[in-house]
N, C-alpha and C positions, 0 to 999 in steps of 0.2 A: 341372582340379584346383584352379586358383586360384578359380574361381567356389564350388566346391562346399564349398571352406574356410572361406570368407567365409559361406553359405549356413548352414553348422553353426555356426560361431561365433555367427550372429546367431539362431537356436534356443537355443544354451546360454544367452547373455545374456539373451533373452525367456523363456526357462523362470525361469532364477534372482532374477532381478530381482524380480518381485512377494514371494519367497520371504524373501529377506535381503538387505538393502542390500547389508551389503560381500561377499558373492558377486557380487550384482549389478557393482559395483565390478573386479572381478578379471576377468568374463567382458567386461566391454566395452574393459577392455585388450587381451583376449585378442581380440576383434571390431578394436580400431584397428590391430593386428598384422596381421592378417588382412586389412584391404583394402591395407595398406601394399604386402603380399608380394603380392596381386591389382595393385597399380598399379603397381609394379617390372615383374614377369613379362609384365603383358599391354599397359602403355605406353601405355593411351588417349589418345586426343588431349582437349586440353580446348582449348574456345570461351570466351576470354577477354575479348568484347568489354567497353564501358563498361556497357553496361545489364546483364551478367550477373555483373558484380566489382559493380555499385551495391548489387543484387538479392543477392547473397551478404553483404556488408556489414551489408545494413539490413532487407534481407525476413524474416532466418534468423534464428538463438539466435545468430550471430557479432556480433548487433545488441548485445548483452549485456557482450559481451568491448569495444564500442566503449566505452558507457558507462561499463563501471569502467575505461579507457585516459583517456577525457577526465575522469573523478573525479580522478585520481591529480592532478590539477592544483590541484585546490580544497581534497583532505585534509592535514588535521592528522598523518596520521599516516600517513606515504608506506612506511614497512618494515612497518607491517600492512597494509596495503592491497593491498602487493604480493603477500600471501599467497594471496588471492582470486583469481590468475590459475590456480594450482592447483584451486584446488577448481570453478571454470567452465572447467576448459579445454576439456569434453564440447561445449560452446557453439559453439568456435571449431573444433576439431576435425574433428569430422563433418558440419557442412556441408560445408568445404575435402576431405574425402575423398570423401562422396557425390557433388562434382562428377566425378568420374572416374569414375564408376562407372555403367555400361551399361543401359538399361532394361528389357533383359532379366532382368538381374542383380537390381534394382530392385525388380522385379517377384515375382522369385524368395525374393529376401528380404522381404519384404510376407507372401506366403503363410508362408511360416514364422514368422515374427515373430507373427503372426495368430493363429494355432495355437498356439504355445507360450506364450504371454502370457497365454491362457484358460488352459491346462493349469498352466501354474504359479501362476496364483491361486485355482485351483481349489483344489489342494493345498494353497496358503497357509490357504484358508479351514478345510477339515477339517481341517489342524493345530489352529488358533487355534482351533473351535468344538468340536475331540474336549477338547481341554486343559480347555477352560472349563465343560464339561457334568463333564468327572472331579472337577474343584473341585467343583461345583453338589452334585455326587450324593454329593459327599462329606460337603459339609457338611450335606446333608441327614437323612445316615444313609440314604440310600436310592431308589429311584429315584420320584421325587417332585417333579413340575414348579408352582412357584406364583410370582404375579406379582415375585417378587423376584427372578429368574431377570433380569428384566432392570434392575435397583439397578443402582447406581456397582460395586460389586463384581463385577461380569460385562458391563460393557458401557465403552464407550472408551477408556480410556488402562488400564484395568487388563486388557481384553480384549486389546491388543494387544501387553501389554509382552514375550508372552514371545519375541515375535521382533522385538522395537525399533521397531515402525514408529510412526509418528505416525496418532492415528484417519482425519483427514483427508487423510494424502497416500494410506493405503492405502486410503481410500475412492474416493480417484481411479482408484486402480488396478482396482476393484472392477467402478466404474462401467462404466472401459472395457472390460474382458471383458464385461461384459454388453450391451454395444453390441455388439460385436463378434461375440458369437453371434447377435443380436437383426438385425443388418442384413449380415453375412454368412454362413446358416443353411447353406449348402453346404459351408462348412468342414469342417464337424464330424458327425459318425453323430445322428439323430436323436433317439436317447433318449439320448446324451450330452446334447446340447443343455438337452431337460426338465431332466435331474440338475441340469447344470454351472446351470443359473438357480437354480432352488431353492436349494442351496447358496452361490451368491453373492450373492441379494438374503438371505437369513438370516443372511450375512456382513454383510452393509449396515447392517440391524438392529442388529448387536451391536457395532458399529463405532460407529453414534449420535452421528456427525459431521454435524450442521446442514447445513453446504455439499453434502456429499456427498450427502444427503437429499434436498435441494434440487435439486439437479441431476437426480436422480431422479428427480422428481416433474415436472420443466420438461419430461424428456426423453419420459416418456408420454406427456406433455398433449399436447407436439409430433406425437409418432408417431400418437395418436390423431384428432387433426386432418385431419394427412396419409391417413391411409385412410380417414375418411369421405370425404373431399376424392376421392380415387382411386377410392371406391366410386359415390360419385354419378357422378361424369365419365363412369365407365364405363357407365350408368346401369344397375346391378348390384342384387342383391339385399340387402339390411341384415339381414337374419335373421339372420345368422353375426356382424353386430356386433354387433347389440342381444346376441342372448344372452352375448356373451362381456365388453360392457358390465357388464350385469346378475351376470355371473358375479365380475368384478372389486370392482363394487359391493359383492354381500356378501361377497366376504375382507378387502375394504379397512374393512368396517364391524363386521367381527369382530377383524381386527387392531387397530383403533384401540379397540375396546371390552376387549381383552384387556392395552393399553398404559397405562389409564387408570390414575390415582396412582401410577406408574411413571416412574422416575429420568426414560426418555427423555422422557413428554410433559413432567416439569419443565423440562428443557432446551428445549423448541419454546415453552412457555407463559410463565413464571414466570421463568426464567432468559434468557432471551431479552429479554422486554420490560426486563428489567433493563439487561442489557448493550447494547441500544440507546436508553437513556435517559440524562438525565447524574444518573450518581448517583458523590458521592465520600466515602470509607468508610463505607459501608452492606453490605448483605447483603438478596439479594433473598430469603432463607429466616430470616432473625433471627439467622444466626449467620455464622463466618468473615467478617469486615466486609473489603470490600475496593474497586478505584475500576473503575467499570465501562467497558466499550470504547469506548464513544461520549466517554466524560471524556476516556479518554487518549488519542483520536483528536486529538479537538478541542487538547487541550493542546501537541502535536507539532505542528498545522498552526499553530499560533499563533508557536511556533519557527521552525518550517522559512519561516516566511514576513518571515523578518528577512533570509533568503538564497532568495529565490525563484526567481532565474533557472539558477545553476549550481548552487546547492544546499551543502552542507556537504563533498561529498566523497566516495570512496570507504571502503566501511568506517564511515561517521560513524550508522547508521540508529541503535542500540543507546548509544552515547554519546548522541547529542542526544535521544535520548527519554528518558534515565533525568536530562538537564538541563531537561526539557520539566515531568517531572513534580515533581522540583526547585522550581520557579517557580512553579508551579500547587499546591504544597503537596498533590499526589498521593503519600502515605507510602507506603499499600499497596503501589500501582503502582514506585514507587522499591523498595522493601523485596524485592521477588518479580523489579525488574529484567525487568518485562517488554520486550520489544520493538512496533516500533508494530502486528504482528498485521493488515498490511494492505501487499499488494506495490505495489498504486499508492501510497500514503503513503508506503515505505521507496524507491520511485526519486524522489518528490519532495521529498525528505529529502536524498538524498545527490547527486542532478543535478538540480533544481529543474524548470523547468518544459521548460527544454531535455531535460532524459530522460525529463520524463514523455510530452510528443510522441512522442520516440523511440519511445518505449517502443509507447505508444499507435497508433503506426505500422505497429512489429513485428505487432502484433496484429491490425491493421485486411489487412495483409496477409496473414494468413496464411488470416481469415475470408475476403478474397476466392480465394484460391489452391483453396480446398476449395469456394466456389461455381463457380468456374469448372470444375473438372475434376467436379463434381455427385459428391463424395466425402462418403456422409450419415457415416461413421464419423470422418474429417478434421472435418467441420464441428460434428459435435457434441461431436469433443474439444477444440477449442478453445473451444467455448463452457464446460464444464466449469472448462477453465482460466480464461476469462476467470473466471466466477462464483468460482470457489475464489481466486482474486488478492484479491474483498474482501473475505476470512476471516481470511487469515494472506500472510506472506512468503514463500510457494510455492517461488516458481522460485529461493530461495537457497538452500533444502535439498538436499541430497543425491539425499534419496529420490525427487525431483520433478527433479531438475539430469539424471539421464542418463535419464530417463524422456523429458520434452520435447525436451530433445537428440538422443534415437536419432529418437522418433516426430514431431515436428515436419519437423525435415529428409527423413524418409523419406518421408514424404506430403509434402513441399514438392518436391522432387524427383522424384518420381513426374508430380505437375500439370505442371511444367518439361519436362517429357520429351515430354509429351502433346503440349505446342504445337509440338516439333522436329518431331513424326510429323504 
């Protein structure tokens, strides 16, 4: 009974989650309940050597809860700082529960979690893409599809406001259902599969998040490799690749001809080379003059490197960059109170070079955990994460905080389990 509650709960949270943060929020209460009442009831024993308290400490998201423990030493401002153990507590949490928790069990929740994480972004997506077609058709007077379908008015931050998410953490989410159908195809009934793609790379689309795009594009180039790679070895016939090549070929050369003077390619072309240039109040279209990502990269490592070892602190990323931009006479950038839009920049900001290691470690770990247990789903969502860390401040979100937290520790536990057996 304890297993099987634990087993539902973590379906409810993997359905909800891509859907709405704060359901998501409420179900993985309803999930830390749930193994609580699984670890009272059934009393597993746990193997507490050094190397498996180091490994929980520093391998897992508890790595995260260290960092803001030793910030709290260096901030300015120790009663907000401490507010932060709230909002990461997922970090610390579910590691320390998954240790109790049986590879059976493990395993059980894998397969559902799997399953319902596609099914609940699937839905995500026909929400978002019914809403945004009813605006479309509306404004159109009719049903009437032309390149403006994909403008600023139907595609990322307007596309996704009507259920809060940010383009780029729901693009993560995206991505990994589509991994997940893509390299576990036994999951799911067969012409689910075809559907559940369609619908979530035409989500991808209209999401028009860079990174999430990016990782898109790495992860076929990968998977492409790998079966040529598998096709030769075997020394197999190519006919099924070339044509499905040449098949790709021209949708990929139809879609990008049907993208053309369209919001998204300004964003890959014109927009892009802006913001990785140093431009301060300008505008890479002639208009909204503003200071570009690279300026206020650079203006924050110029800061952060007056305190390079321990850093500014807990809580300090959003002060020292709005004094970053201050100094560097970045108004824009001060005026809109950006943050520094980059998770390596914001731990060597706040734990200098000592958390960027850490950090760097967390992650160096986890890519080996997913080569060692030869997990292509594990490995390519870390690489996701790693790539989306140089976009924006990921893993201090919400909407990314008990996403990595569930899925990190579950697959790091899982590989852990493997080496017991």
């Amino acid at each position: 009974m304890e297993q099987r509650l634990v087993v539902i709960c973590t379906a409810i949270f993997c359905f909800l989650m891509p859907i709405y943060t704060k359901l998501g929020n409420v179900a993985i209460g309803l999930l830390v309940v749930s193994l609580l009442f699984y670890i009272v009831k059934q009393r597993p024993k746990l193997n507490l050597t050094q190397k498996n308290v180091v490994r929980i400490l520093f391998a897992t998201t508890a790595s995260m809860i260290i960092l803001l423990t030793v910030g709290l030493f260096f901030t300015d401002n120790l009663k907000s700082a401490m507010h932060y153990y709230e909002n990461y507590s997922s970090y610390l949490l579910l590691p320390l529960l998954f240790s109790f928790v049986s590879k059976d069990l493990l395993d059980r929740m894998f397969k559902q979690a799997m399953r319902f994480f596609v099914y609940g972004s699937v839905l995500c997506s026909l929400i978002l893409m019914s809403y945004n077609f009813i605006r479309y058709f509306k404004s159109k007077g009719g049903f009437v599809v032309e390149s403006d379908l994909f403008s600023y008015d139907y595609t990322y931050h307007v596309f996704t406001e009507l259920l809060r998410f940010h383009p780029t953490l729901l693009g993560i989410y995206i991505l990994f259902s589509i991994l997940i159908i893509r390299e576990l195809p036994k999951f799911f009934n067969k012409y689910f599969r075809y559907t559940a793609i369609v619908v979530l790379v035409a989500c991808l689309l209209f999401l028009n998040s860079r990174s999430a795009l990016f990782c898109f594009f790495i992860y076929f180039v990968i998977s492409y490799i790998l079966k040529f790679r598998e096709v030769a070895l075997a020394k197999g016939s190519f006919k099924k690749l070339i044509t499905a090549t040449l098949f790709g070929g021209i949708l990929l050369s139809a879609l990008l001809y049907s993208l053309n003077n369209t919001y998204m390619e300004e964003r890959f072309t014109n927009q892009l080379k802006w913001e990785l240039t140093e431009n301060a109040g300008t505008s890479y279209e002639g208009d909204m003059n503003n200071d570009s990502r690279f300026t206020r990269w650079k203006a924050i490592v110029d800061v952060a490197m007056e305190k390079p070892f321990f850093g500014y602190g807990s809580g300090s990323e959003d002060r020292i960059s709005l004094i970053a931009y201050e100094k560097h006479e970045l108004h824009y950038a001060r005026k809109l109170e950006y943050g520094p839009h980059n998770q390596y920049l914001s731990i060597f900001v706040e734990y200098g070079l000592f958390g960027l290691v850490l950090f760097l470690y967390f992650l160096y770990s986890q890519f080996k955990f997913a080569w060692q247990s030869r997990n292509r789903v594990y490995f390519f969502l870390v690489l996701f994460i790693v790539i989306g860390c140089l976009f924006d401040s990921i893993l201090y979100l919400n909407t990314l905080i008990i996403f990595v937290a569930f899925f990190f520790n579950l697959f790091t536990y899982m590989a852990w389990r493997k080496e017991v057996v």
